[in-house]
VEXTI-441124 format. One record per residue (C-alpha): residue number from 1; residue in one letter; chain; x, y, z. Coordinates in nm, 4 decimals, decimal comma, m for minus. Example, Ala and Ser with C-alpha at 12.3 -4.5 7.8 and 13.67 -1.06 7.14 Angstrom:
BEGIN
1_A_A_1,2300_m0,4500_0,7800
2_S_A_1,3670_m0,1060_0,7140
***
This chain:
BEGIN
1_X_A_0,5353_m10,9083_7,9115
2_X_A_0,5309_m10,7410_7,5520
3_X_A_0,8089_m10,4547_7,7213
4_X_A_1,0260_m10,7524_7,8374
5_X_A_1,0060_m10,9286_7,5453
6_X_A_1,1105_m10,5928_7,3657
7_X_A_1,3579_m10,5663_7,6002
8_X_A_1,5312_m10,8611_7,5177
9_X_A_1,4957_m10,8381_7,1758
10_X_A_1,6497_m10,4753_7,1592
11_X_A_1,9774_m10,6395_7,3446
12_X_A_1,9835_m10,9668_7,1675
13_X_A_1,9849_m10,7760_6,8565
14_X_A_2,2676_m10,5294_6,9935
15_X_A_2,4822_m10,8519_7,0178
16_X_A_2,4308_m10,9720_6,6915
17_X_A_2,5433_m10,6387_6,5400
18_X_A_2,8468_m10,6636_6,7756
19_X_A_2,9234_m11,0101_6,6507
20_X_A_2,9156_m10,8860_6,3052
21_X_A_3,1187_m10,6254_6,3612
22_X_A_3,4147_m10,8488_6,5869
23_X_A_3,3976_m11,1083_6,2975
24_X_A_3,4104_m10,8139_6,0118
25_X_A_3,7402_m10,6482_6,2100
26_X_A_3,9099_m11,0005_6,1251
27_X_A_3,8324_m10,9248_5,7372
28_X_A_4,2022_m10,8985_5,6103
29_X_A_4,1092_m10,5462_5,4853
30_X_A_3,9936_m10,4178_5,7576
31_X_A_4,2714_m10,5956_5,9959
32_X_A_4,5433_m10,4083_5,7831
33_X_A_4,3688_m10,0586_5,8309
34_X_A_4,4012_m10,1164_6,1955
35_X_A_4,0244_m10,1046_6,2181
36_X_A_3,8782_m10,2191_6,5570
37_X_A_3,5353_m10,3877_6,6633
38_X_A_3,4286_m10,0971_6,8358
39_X_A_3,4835_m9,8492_6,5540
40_X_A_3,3116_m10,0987_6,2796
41_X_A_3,0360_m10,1716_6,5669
42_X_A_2,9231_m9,7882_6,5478
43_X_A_2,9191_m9,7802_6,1603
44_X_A_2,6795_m10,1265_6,1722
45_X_A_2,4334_m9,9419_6,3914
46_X_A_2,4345_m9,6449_6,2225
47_X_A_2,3637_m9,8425_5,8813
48_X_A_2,1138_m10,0348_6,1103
49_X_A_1,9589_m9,6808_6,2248
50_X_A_1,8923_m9,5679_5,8285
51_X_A_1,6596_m9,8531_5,7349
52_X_A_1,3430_m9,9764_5,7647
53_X_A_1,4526_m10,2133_6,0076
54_X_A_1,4869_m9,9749_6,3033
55_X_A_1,1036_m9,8554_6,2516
56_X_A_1,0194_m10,2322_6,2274
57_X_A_1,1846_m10,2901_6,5185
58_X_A_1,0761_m10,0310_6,7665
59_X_A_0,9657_m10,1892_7,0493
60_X_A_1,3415_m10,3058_7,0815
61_X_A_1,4837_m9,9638_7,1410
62_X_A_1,4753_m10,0153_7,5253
63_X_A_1,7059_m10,2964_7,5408
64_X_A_1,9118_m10,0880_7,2418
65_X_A_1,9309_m9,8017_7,4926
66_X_A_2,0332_m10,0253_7,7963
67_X_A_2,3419_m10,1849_7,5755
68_X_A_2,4612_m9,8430_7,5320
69_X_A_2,4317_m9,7221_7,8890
70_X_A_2,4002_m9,9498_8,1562
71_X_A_2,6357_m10,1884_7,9923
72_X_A_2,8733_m9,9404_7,8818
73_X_A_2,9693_m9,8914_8,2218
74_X_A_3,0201_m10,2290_8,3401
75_X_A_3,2583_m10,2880_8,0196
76_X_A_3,4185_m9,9484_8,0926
77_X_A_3,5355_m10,0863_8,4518
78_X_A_3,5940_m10,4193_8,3222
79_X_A_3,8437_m10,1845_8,0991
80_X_A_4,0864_m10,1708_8,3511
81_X_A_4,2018_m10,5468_8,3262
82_X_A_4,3524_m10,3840_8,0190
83_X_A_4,6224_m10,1756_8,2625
84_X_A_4,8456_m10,1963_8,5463
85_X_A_5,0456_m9,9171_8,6995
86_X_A_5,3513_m10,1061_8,5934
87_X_A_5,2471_m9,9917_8,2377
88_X_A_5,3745_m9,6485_8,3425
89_X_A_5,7085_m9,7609_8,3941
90_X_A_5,7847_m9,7292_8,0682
91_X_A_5,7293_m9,3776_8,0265
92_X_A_5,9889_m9,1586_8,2164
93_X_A_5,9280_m8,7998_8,3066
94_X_A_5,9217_m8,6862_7,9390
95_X_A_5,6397_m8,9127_7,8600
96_X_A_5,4000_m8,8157_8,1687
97_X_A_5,4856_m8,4437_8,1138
98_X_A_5,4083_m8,5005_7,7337
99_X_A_5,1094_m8,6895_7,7852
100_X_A_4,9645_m8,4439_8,0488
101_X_A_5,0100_m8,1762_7,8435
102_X_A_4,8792_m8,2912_7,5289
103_X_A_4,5506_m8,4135_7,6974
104_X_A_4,5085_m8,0480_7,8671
105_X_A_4,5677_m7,8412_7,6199
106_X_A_4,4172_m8,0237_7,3031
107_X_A_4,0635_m8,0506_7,5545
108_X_A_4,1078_m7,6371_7,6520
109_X_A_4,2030_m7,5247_7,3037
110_X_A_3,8956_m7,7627_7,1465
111_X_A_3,6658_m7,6411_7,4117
112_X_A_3,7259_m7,2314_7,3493
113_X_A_3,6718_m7,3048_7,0130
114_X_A_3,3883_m7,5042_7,0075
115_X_A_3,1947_m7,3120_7,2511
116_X_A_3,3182_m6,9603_7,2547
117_X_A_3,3670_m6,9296_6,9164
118_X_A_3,1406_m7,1722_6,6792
119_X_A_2,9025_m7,1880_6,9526
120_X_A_2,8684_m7,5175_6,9586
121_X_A_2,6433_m7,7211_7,2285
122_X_A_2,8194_m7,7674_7,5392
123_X_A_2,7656_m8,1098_7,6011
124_X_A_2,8615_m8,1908_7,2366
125_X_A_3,1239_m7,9912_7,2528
126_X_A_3,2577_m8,1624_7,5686
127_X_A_3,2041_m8,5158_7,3808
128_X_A_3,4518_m8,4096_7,0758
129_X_A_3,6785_m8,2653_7,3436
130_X_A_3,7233_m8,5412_7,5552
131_X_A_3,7169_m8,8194_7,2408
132_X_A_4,0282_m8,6216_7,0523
133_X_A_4,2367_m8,5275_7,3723
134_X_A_4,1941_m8,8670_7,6479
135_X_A_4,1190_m9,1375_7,4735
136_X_A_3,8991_m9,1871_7,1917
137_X_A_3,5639_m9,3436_7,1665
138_X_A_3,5426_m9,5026_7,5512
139_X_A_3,6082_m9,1326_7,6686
140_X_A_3,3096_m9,0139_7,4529
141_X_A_3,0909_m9,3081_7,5735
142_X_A_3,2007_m9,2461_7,9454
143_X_A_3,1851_m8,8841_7,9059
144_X_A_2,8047_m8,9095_7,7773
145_X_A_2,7378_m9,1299_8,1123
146_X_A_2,8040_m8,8125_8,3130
147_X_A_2,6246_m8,5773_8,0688
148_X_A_2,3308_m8,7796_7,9899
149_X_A_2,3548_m8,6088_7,6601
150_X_A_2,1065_m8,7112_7,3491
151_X_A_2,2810_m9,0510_7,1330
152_X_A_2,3643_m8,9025_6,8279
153_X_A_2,5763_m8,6510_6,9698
154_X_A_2,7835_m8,8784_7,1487
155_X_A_2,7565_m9,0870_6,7474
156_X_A_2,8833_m8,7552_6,6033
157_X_A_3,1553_m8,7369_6,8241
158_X_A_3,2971_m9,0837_6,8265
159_X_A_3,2685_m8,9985_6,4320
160_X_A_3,5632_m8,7477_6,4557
161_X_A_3,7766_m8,9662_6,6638
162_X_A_3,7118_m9,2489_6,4115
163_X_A_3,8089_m8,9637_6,0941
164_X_A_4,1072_m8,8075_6,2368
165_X_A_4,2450_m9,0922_6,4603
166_X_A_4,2393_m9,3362_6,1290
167_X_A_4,3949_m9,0595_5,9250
168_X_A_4,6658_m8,9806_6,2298
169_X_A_4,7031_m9,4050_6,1976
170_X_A_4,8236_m9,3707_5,8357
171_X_A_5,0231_m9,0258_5,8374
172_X_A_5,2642_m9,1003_6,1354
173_X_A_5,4675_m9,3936_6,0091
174_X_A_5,4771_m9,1984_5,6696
175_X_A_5,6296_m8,8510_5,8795
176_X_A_5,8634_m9,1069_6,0594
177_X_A_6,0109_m9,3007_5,7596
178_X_A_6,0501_m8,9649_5,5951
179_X_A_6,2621_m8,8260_5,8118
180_X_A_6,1531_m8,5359_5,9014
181_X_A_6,0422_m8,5403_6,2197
182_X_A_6,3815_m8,6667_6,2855
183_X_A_6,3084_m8,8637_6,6505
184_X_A_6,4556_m9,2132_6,7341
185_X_A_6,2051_m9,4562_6,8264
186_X_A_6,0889_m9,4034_7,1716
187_X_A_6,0594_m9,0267_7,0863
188_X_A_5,8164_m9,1140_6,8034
189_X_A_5,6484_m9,3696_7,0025
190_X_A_5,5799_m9,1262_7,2984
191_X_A_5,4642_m8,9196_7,0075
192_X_A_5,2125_m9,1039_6,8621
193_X_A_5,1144_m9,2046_7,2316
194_X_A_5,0295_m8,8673_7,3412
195_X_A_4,8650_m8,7275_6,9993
196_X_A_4,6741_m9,0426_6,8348
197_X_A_4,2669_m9,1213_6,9712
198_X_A_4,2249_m9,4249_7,0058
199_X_A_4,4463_m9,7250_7,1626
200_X_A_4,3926_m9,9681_6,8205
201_X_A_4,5149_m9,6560_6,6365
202_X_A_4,8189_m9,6047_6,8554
203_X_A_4,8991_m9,9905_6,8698
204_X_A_4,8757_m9,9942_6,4980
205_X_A_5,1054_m9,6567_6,3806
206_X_A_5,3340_m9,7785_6,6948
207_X_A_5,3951_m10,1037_6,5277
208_X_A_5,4497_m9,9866_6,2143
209_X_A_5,7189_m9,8058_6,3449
210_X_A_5,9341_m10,0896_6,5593
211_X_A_5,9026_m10,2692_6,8872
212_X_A_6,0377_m9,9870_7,1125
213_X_A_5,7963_m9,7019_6,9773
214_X_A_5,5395_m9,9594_7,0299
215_X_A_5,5768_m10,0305_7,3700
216_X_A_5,6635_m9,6449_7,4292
217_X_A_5,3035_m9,5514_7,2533
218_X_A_5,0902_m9,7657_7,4124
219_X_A_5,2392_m9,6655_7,7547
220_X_A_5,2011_m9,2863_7,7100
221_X_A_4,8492_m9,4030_7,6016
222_X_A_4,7742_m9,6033_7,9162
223_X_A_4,8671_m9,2888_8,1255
224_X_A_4,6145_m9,1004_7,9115
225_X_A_4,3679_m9,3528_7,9558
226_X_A_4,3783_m9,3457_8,3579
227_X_A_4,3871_m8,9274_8,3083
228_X_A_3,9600_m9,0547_8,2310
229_X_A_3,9093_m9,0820_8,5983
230_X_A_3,9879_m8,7552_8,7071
231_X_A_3,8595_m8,6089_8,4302
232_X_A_3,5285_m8,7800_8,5349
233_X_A_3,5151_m8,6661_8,8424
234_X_A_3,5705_m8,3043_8,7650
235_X_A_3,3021_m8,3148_8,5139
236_X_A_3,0445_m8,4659_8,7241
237_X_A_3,1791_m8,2007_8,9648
238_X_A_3,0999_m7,9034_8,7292
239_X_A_2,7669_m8,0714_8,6194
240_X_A_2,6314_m8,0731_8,9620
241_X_A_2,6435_m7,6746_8,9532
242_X_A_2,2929_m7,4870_8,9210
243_X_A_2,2483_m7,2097_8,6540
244_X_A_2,1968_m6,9685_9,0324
245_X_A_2,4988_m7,0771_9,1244
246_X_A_2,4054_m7,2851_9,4150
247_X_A_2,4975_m7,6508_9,4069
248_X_A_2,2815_m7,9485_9,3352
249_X_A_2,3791_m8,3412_9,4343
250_X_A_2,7025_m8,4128_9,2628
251_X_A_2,6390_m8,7449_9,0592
252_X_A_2,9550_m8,9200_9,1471
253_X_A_3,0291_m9,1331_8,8209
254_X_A_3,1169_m9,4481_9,0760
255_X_A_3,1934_m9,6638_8,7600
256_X_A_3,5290_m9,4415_8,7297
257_X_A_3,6336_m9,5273_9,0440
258_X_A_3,5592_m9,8896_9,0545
259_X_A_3,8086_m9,8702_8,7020
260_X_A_4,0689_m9,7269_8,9040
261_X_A_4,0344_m10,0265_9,1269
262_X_A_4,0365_m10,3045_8,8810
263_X_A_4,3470_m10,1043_8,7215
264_X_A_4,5205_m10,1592_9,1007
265_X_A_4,3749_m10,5161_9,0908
266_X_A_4,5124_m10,5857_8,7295
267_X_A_4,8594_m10,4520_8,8901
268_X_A_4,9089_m10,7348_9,1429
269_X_A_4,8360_m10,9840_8,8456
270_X_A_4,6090_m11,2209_9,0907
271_X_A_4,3706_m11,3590_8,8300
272_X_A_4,5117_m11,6815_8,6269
273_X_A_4,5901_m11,6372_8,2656
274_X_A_4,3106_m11,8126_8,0978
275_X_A_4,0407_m11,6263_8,3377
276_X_A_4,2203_m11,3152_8,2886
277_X_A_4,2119_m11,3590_7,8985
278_X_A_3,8286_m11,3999_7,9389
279_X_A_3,7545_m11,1224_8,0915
280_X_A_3,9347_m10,9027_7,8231
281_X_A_3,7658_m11,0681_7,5340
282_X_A_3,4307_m11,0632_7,7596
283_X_A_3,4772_m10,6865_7,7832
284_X_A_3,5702_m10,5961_7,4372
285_X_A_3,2484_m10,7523_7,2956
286_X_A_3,0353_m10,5594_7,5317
287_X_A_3,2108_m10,2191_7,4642
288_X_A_3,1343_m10,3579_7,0674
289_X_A_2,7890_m10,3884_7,1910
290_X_A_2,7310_m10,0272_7,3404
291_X_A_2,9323_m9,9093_7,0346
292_X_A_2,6803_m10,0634_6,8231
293_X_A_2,3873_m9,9617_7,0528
294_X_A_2,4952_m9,6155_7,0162
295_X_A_2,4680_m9,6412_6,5987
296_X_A_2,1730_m9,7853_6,6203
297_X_A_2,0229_m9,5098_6,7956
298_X_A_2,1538_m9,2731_6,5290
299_X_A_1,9636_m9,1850_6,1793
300_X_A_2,1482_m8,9509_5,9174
301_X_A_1,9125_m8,6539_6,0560
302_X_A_2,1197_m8,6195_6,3399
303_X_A_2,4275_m8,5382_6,1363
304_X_A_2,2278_m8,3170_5,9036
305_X_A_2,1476_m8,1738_6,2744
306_X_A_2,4813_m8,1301_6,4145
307_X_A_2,6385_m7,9884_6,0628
308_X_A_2,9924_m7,8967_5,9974
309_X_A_3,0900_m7,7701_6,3281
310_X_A_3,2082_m8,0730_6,5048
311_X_A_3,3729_m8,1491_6,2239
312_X_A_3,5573_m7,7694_6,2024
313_X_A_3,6575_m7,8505_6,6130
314_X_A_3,8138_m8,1977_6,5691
315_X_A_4,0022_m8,0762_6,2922
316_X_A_4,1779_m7,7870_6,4632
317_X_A_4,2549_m8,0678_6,7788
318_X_A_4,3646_m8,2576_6,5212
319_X_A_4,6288_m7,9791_6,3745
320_X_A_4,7129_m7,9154_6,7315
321_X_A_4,7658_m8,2965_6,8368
322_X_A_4,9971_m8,3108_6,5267
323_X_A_5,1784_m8,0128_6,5749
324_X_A_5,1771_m7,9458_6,8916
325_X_A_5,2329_m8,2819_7,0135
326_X_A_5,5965_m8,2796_6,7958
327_X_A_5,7024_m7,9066_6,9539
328_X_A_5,6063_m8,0852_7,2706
329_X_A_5,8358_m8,3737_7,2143
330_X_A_6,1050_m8,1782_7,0552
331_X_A_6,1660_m7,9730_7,3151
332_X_A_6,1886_m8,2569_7,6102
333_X_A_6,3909_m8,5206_7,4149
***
């Protein structure tokens, strides 16, 4: 009884700090910085995480450590009434060819360096990777499903997309209006598609720049998005291997594929408007809730743990995204 009780405590509590953070992403301040729930969920839990509440809370931490897994992957399926396949009409070969690219060779370059060369953790490593080049924060939650790795590493790296994605947010409109880049609109927006983290952050610097590289952004993004599932798979592919070299069971991360499906639901737009609607604002509050779960099961230690490192690989993706991304886009427009 006292476990259950826990239990439910540990998730009702995970849905408060969720509900502070959707009604704090609606401050005016934090509306303008393109801020979403999600990001301001993870920096409520970690505030959570460095008081005496957590200790006084304790027996909670099971329901806090069900929010951020076994309801992280019914939001991340739920994710796909945020896509259809028509999304990818927008693109054009240029944009799939950009996008693909980008996602590859930002996650190979990170990777060398992380591991090869800092020797960073693998699984960490793989977490930073997969935030910077697919698609932010939901990559490094779904990515940590399929690595079972320890919370605060999957904290640390959902703490470089936030960094460098909000900085990317701010500096592409101010390249654009510069001139310099010199791209029309769809250019940039396939641009800042392909090289920004997360989708608020491409929405936002899209925006900023007009309709078309708007729609062009968040298109390119989409495809990047849907580039999760077989990423997924692969991983829990490589995971199953044995240090020997002989195979164990391959976990198949099913929740990827049932995304896929709701994606080719989504596409044949069955659902009516209102119920549709629901469902999206059902699913971004629990993805704010296993964002918040996840801070909550993070204390300052773990950074002092993880030191400068992650920080020294997201900011060489981050170089690479920017530059990269732009000789990428030059040369196919």
């Amino acid at each position: 009884m006292q476990s259950r009780y826990g239990f439910m405590a540990g998730v009702l509590l995970t849905a408060f700090v969720a509900l502070l953070a959707v009604l704090a992403a609606k401050v005016e301040i934090f509306e303008r910085a393109g801020l979403s729930p999600l990001i301001i969920a993870i920096v409520f839990g970690m505030i959570y995480a460095n008081t005496s509440l957590a200790k006084r809370y304790a027996p909670g931490q099971s329901g806090i450590a069900w929010s951020s897994k076994t309801l992280l992957r019914v939001a991340i399926v739920l994710y796909g009434f945020h896509l259809t396949f028509g999304d990818l009409e927008l693109l054009g070969a240029e944009g799939f060819i950009v996008g693909a690219f980008m996602m590859l060779s930002t996650f190979a370059l990170g990777y060398l360096i992380a591991v090869k060369w800092l020797k960073l953790e693998k699984d960490l490593a793989l977490l930073i990777c997969a935030g910077s080049s697919i698609c932010g924060a939901a990559a490094v939650m779904a990515t940590d499903f399929v690595l079972r790795a320890k919370a605060y590493k999957a904290a640390v790296a959902v703490g470089t997309v936030v960094f460098f994605g909000t900085l990317g947010m701010f500096l592409y409109p101010l390249l654009y209006q510069s001139g310099v880049l010199g791209f029309e609109e769809k250019g940039m927006g396939i641009y800042i598609g392909a090289t920004l983290h997360e989708v608020a952050h491409v929405a936002a610097a899209g925006n900023a720049v007009g309709e078309s590289a708007a729609d062009a952004a968040v298109a390119v993004k989409m495809f990047r998005v849907m580039l999760l599932v077989p990423f997924l798979l692969l991983l829990a592919y490589m995971s199953s291997k044995k240090q020997k070299g002989t195979r164990a069971k391959i976990t198949v991360p099913w929740f990827a594929l049932l995304f896929l499906g709701v994606i080719a639901l989504n596409s044949f737009s069955l659902l009516p408007g209102a119920v549709h609607a629901m469902i999206l604002q059902a699913d971004t509050f629990m993805l704010t809730m296993a964002m918040a779960a996840l801070g909550m099961q993070t204390g300052i230690e773990k950074f002092q743990q993880a030191g400068v490192k992650p920080l020294g690989v997201a900011l060489v993706m981050f170089v690479w995204l920017v530059a990269g991304g732009y000789t990428a886009v030059y040369l196919l427009l």
